[in-house]
VMD Tcl script that draws the C-alpha trace (Angstrom):
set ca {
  {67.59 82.63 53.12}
  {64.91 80.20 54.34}
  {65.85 78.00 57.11}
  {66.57 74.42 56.27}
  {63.28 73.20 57.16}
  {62.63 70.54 59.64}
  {65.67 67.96 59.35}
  {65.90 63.86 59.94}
  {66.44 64.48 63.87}
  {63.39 66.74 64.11}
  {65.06 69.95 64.48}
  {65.35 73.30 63.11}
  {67.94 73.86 60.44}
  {70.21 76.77 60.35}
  {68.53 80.44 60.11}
  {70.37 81.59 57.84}
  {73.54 81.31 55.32}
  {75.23 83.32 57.69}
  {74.50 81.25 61.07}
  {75.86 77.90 58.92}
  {79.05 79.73 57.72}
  {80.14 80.74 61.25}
  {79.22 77.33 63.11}
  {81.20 75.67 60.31}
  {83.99 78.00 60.33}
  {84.11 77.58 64.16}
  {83.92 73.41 63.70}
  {87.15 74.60 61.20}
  {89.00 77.14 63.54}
  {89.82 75.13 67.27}
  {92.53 73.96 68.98}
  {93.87 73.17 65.05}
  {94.72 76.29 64.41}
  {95.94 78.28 67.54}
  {97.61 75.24 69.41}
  {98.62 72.59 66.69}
  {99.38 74.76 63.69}
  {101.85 77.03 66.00}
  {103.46 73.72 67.67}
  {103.73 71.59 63.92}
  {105.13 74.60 62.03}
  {107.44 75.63 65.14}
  {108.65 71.69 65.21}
  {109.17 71.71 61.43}
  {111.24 74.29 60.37}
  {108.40 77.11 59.62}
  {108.30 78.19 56.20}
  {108.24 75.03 54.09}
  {106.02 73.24 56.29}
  {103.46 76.18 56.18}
  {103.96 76.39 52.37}
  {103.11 72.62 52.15}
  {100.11 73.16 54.32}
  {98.59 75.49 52.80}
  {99.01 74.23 49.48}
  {97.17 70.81 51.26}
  {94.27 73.25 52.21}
  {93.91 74.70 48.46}
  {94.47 71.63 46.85}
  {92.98 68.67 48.38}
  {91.08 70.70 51.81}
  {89.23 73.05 49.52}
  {87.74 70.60 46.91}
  {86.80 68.03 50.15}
  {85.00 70.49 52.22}
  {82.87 71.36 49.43}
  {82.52 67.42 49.22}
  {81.47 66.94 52.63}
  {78.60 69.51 52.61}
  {77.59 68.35 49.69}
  {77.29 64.68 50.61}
  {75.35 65.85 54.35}
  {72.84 67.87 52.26}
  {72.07 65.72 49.80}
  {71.75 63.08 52.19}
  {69.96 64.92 54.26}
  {70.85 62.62 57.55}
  {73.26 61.72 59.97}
  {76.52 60.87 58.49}
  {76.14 57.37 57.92}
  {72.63 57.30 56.36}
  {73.49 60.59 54.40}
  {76.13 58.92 52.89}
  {73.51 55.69 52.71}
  {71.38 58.04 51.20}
  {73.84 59.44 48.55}
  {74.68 55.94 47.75}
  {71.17 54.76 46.72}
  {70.43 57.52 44.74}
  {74.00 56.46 42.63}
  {72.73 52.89 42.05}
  {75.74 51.72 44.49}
  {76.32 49.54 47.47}
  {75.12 50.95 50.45}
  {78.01 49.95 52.26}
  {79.17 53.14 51.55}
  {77.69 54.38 54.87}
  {80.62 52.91 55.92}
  {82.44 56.39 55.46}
  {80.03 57.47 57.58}
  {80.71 55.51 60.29}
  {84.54 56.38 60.17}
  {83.61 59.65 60.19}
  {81.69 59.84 63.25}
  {84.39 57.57 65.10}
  {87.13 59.86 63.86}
  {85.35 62.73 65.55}
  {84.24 61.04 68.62}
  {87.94 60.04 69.98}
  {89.31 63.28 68.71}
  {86.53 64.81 71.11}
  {88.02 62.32 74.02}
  {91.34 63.51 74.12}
  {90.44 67.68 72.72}
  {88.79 67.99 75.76}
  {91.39 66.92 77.60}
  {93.59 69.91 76.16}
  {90.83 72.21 76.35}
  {90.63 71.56 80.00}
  {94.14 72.93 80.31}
  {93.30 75.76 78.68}
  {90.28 76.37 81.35}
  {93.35 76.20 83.92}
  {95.03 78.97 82.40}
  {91.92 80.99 81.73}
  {91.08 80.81 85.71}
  {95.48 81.41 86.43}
  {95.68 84.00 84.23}
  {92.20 85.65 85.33}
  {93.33 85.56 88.87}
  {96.56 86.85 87.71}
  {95.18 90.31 85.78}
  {92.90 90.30 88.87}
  {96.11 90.64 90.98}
  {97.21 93.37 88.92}
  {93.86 94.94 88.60}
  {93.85 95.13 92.62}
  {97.29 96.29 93.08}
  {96.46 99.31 90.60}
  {98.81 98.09 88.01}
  {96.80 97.02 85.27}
  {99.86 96.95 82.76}
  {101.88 94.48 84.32}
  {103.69 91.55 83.26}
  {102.11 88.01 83.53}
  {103.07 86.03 86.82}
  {104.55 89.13 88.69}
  {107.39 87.90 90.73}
  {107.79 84.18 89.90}
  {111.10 82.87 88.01}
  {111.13 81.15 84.33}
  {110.98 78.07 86.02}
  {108.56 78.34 88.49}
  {106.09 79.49 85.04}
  {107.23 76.30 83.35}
  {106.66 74.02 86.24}
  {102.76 75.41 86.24}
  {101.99 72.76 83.54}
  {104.06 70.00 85.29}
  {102.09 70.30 88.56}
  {98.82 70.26 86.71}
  {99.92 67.02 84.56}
  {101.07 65.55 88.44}
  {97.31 66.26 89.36}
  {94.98 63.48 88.12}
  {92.06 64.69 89.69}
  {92.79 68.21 88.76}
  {92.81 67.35 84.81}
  {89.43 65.12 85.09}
  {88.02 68.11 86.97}
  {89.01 70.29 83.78}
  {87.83 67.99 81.65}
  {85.18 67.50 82.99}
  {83.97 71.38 83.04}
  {84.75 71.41 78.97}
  {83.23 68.27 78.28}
  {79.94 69.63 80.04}
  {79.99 72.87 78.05}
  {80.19 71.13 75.22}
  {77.20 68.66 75.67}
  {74.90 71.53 77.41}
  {75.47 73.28 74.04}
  {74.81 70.11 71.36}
  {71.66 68.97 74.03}
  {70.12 72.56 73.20}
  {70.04 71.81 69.77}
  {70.34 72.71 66.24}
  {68.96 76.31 66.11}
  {68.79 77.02 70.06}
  {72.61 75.66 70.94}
  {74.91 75.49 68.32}
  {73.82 78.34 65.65}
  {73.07 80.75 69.04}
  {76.82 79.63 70.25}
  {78.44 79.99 67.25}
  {76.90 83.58 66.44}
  {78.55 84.97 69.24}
  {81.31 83.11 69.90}
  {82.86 83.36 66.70}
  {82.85 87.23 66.37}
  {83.77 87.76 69.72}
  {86.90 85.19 68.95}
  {88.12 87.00 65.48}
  {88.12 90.65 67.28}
  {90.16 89.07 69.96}
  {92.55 87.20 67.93}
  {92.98 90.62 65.94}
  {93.63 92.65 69.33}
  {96.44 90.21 70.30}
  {97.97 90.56 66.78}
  {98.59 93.55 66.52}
  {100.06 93.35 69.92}
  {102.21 90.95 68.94}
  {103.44 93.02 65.72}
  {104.01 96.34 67.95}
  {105.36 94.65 71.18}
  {107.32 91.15 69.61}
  {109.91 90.93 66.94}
  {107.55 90.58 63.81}
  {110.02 90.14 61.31}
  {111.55 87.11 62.38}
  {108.01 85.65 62.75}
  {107.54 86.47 59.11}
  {110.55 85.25 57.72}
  {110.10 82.41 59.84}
  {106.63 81.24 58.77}
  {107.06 82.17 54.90}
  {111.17 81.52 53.91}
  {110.98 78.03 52.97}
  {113.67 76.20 54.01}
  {112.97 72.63 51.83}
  {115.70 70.59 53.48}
  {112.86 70.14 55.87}
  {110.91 68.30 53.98}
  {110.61 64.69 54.96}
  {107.67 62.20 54.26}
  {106.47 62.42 58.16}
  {107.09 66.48 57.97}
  {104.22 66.06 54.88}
  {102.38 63.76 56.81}
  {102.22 66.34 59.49}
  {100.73 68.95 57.33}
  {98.39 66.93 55.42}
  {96.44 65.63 58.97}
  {96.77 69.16 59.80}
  {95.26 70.43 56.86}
  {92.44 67.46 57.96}
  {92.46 68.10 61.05}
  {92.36 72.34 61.00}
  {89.34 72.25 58.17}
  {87.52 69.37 60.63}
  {87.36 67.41 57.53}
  {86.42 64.12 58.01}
  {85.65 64.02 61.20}
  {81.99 63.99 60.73}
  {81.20 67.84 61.86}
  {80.98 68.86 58.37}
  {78.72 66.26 57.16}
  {76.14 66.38 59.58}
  {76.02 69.89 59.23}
  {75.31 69.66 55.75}
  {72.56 68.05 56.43}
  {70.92 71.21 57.86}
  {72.00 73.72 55.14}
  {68.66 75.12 53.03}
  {68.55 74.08 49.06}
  {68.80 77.44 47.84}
  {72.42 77.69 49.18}
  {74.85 77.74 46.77}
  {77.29 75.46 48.56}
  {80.75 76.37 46.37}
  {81.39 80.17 47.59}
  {80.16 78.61 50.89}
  {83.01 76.20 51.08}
  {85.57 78.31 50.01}
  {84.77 81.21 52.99}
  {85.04 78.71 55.56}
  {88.04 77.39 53.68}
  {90.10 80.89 53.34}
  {88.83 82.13 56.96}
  {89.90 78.66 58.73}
  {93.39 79.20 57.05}
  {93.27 82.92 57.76}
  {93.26 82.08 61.49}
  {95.82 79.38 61.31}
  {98.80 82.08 59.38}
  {97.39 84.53 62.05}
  {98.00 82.14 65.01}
  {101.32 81.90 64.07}
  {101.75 85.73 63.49}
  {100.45 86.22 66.76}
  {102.16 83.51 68.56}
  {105.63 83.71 66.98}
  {106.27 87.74 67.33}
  {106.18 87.26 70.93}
  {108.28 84.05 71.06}
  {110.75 85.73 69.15}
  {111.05 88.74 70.87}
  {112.17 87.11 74.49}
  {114.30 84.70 72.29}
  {112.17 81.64 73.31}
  {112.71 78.50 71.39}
  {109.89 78.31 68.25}
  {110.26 74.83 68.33}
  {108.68 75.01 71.47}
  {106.46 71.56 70.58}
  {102.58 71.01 72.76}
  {104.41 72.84 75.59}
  {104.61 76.18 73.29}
  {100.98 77.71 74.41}
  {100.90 76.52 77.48}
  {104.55 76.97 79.06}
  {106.78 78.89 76.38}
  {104.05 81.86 75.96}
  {103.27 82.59 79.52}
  {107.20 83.05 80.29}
  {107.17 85.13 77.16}
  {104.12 87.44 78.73}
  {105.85 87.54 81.65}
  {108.49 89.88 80.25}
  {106.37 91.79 77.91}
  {104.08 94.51 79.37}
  {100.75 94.31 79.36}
  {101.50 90.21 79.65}
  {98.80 89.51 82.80}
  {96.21 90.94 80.17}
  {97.11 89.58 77.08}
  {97.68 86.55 78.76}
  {94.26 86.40 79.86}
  {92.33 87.46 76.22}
  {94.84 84.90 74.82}
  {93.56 82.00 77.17}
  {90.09 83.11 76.68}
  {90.67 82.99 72.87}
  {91.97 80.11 73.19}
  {88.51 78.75 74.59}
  {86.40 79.75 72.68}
  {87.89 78.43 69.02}
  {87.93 75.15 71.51}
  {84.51 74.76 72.35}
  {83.04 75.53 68.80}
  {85.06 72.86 67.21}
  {84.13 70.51 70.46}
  {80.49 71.00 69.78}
  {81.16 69.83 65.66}
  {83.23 66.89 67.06}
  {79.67 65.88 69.74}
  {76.86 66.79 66.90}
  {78.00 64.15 64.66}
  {77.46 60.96 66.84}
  {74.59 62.51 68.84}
  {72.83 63.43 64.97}
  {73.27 59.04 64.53}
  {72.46 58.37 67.80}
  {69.03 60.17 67.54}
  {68.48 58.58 64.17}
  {69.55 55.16 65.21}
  {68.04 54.79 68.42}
  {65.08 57.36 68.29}
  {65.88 58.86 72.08}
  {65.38 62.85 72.70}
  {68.66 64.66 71.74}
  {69.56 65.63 75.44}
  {69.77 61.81 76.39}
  {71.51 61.23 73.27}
  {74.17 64.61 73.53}
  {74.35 63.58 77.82}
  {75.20 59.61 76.04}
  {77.71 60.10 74.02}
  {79.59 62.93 75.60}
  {79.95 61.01 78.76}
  {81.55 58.04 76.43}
  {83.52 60.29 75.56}
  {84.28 61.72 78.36}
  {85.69 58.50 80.14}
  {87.72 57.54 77.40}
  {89.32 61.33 77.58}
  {89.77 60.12 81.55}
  {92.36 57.01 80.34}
  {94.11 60.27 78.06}
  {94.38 62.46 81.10}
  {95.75 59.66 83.32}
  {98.34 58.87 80.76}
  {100.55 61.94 82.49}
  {100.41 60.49 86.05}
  {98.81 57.45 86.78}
  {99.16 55.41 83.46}
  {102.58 57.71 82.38}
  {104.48 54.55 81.13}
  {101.17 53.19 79.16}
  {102.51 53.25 75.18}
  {99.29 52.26 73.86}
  {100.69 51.63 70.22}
  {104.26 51.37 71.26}
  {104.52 48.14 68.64}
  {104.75 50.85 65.93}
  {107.74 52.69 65.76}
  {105.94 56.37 65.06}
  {103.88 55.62 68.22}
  {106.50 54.12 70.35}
  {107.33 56.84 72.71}
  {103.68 58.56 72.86}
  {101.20 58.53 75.60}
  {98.00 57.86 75.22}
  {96.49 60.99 74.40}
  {99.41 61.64 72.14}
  {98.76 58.21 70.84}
  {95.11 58.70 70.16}
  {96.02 62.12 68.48}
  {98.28 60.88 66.45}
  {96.26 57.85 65.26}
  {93.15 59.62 64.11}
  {95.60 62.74 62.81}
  {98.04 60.55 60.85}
  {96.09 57.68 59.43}
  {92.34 57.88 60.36}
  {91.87 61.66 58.71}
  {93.50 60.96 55.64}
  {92.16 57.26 55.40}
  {88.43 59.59 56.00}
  {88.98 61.84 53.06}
  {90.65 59.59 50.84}
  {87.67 57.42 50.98}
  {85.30 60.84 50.61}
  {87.38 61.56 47.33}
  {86.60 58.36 46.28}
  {83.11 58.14 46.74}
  {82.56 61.63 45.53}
  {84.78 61.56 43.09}
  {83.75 58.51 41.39}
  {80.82 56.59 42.61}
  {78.50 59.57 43.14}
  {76.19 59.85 40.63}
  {77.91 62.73 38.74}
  {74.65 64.64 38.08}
  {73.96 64.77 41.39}
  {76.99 65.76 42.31}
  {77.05 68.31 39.73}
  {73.35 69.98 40.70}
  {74.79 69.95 44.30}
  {77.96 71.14 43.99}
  {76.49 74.65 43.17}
  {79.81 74.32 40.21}
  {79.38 74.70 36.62}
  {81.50 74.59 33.44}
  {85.01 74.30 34.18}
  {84.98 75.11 37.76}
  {83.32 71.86 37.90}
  {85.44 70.13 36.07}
  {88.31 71.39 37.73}
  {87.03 70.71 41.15}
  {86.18 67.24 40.13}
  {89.48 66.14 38.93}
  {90.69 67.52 42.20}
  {88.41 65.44 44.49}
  {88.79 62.13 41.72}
  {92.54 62.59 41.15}
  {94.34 65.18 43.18}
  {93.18 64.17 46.42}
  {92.94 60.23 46.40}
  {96.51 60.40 45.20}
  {98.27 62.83 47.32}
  {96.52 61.48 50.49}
  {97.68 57.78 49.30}
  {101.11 58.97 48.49}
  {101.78 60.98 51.73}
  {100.13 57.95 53.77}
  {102.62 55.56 52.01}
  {105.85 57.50 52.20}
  {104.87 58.86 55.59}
  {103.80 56.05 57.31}
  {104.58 52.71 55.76}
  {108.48 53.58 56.66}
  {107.82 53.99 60.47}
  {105.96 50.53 60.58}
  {108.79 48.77 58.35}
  {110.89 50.04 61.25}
  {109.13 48.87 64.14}
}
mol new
graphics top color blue
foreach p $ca { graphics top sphere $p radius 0.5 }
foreach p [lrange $ca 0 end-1] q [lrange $ca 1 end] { graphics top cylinder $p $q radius 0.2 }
display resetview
């Protein structure tokens, strides 16, 4: 296809069909999928929480992805004046940008405290490197993970990080660098060239470790556990849960999506577009948990493992598997890489309005509002030493006992996500001029129909329903 042409911020759209699919499937596929999915499914009983998920993702996800592109190419802009944009061609009030603007937030403090997490996983890339190294040198390249050290002296790896202030800014620091390096490059030069081979390299590694999983862990109890629904789990925050994941996995809302709408060509037909980065994005999520859950199983770890399953539960579990120093280390790297392709989604979105806004080069703007970012991820990382008894939100009973970057995570994944796409089902559902949204949509006949009674009905009222039931209780209660 021809290349978008020459968008609002002066650059390059994407080369090709091909290089938008894979820089939005890797804004989809992060730490959503191989951390979060594993961890929410594991705390949630497995099977009827992934069954609710991914009917979230076929249901509401789907349809709103499609929505989101749409809106950022027809607008053409950053998110808020795309959405501007969209709104003056509709005859309505332009204070519709104001979806915009939540968008770009939501994305910008996720990218505060993701970077955070992502800078543990660079700690485990450069333990577990030095690990295989070990075994590499000793001639033993089949070893177990952490050769010679107990269960507990694995476990109390992450504790002694968390205990190390400067150690986590450090990390953070690294990630958070990558990350605006990458969105400073630009459009065509940073994020399509990262994407295009990060993305491939990521799939054939998360394939590798599968199929390790399947011949070395106990499979079968990872697939009975992630697909028999067991629906005495269901509760109105286990629903919650799997509708911000379903957000949060697809990036939806968040502001990656739209802005890189806004750099997909007109002769794309956006609808089949959608639904590959829709079906791979869940793909990787049911594979996460295939790959994770075999090997939890088979050294009769505890699935329910919560945030401390990829980072404390799996390394035990590769220490007494073979091969666990190496797998450990493709895992880790894995890992990375589905991080810093969402991170670099999360950083375009702001930096695209910055540049608009304020007219400044995009390196000044990526360096700007990374480094915002950045510090506020510094208050996140000092909430598990320095600032451990900080409850930021402990008024509210669902954020009473959370730290702040659980806080923060929670916050944009429980209320500011869904609040994001109900108001994008809204808009596009019923204030969008429907012609528009019809010659954009790339939908005819009654695929059209049925994907706009999904975004004007299905969505506005299962996100209001789960945000009532799930939330509204837990703020009674406080």
């Amino acid at each position: 296809m021809a290349a978008a042409g020459i968008t609002a911020t002066g650059e390059q759209g994407w080369s090709s069909r091909t290089a938008f699919i894979l820089a939005a499937v890797g804004a989809a596929v992060g730490l959503g999928n191989i951390w979060r999915f594993p961890t929410l499914a594991g705390e949630n009983g497995g099977g009827a929480f992934v069954l609710v998920y991914i009917g979230f993702v076929v249901l509401l996800g789907l349809p709103l992805v499609l929505s989101e592109i749409f809106l950022g190419r027809a607008g053409g802009e950053d998110a808020i004046r795309s959405v501007r944009n969209v709104a003056e061609r509709s005859n309505r009030s332009t204070s519709w940008k104001g979806l915009g603007a939540l968008q770009i937030t939501t994305g910008f403090l996720i990218l505060s405290f993701y970077s955070v997490v992502a800078g543990w996983v660079i700690n485990y890339v450069f333990v577990s490197g030095g690990d295989f190294l070990g075994s590499l040198m000793a001639a033993d390249p089949f070893s177990v993970a952490f050769s010679g050290e107990t269960q507990d002296q694995i476990t109390g790896r992450m504790g002694d990080l968390f205990a190390s202030p400067g150690k986590l800014i450090l990390l953070h620091a690294l990630f958070m660098g990558a990350t605006i390096y990458i969105v400073a490059s630009g459009v065509h030069n940073g994020i399509e060239k990262a994407a295009t081979w990060l993305m491939p390299a990521f799939f054939v590694l998360l394939v590798i470790i599968t199929i390790y999983g399947a011949f070395t862990g106990n499979f079968a109890e990872a697939v009975a556990f992630l697909f028999t629904p067991d629906f005495s789990k269901l509760t109105p925050m286990v629903l919650n849960d799997a509708l911000g994941q379903a957000l949060f996995s697809l990036s939806l809302a968040a502001g990656g999506l739209l802005t890189y709408g806004a750099y997909v060509g007109k002769d794309v037909n956006l609808a089949p577009t959608a639904g590959m980065i829709a079906m791979a994005d869940t793909g990787v999520a049911i594979l996460a948990g295939l790959m994770i859950f075999p090997i939890v199983f088979a050294v009769g770890l505890d699935p329910a493992g919560g945030p401390a399953l990829i980072f404390q539960t799996l390394p035990v579990a590769f220490n007494a598997m073979p091969g666990g120093a190496l797998v450990g280390f493709v895992f880790f790297i894995l890992i990375f890489f589905a991080a810093l392709t969402s991170s670099i989604s999360l950083l375009e979105g702001p930096t695209a309005w910055v540049i608009d806004r304020f007219g400044i080069p995009r390196k000044m703007a990526a360096l700007a509002v990374g480094f915002t970012a950045f510090m506020i991820g510094v208050t996140a990382a000092l909430g598990y030493n320095v600032w451990a008894d900080v409850r930021p939100l402990g008024f509210w009973n669902i954020f009473a006992d959370t730290d702040i970057l659980d806080t923060v995570d929670g916050f944009t994944g429980k209320i500011m996500l869904p609040f994001g796409a109900l108001l994008v089902a809204v808009f596009v559902g019923w204030r969008a001029d429907v012609n528009l949204v019809k010659a954009g949509s790339g939908l005819e006949g009654g695929m059209f129909v049925l994907w706009r009674f999904l975004v004007a009905w299905a969505a506005p009222i299962a996100v209001f329903l789960v945000l009532l039931f799930g939330l509204v209780p837990g703020l009674l209660a406080s």
